[in-house]
N, C-alpha and C positions, 0 to 999 in steps of 0.2 A: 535506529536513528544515530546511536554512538559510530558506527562501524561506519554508516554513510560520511557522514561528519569529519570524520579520520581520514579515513580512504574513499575518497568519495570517484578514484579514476575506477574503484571497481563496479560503479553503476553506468560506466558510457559502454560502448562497443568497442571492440579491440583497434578499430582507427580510430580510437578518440573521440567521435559523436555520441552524440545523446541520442539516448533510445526514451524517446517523450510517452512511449504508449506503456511500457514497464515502469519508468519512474510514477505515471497518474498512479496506476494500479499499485504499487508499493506505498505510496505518497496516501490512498484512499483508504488500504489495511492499515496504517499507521493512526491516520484518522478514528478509523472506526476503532482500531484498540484501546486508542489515548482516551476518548468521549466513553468506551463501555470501563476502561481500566477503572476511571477515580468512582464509576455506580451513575453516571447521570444517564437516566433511560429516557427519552422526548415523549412528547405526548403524544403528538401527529404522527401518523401510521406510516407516511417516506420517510421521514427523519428518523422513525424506530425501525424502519428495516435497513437503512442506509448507514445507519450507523449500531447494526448489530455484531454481535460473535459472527454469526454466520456470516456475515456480508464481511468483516475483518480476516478470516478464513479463505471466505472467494479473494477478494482481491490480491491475497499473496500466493493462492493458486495460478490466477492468472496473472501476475510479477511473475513466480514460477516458469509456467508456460510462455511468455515470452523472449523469458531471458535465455532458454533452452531448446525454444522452435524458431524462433526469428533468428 
């Protein structure tokens, strides 16, 4: 979040657009890190997979993969 914040020309694509499908994906690991970081787990079963480790994992796999295949 610090490094986006800073430098944030290093989340567009080399013309300078935004790449909207990498930022969700970075945008929703961050999400789910921030909500599992401070211990709060949800009760409802999407809210608890949408905002797990694992699902904070997937989503910078696929920030990853699109920042490296697109």
């Amino acid at each position: 979040m610090l490094f986006g914040t800073i430098y944030p020309l290093a989340l567009a694509r080399s013309n300078g657009s935004v790449d909207h499908g990498f930022l969700v994906a970075l945008l929703w690991a961050m999400s789910a890190g921030l909500v599992r970081g401070v211990g709060f787990v949800p009760r409802a079963l999407g809210w608890k997979l949408f905002f797990s480790g694992w699902s904070c994992g997937a989503g910078l796999l696929m920030a990853a993969g699109l920042r490296w295949i697109v």
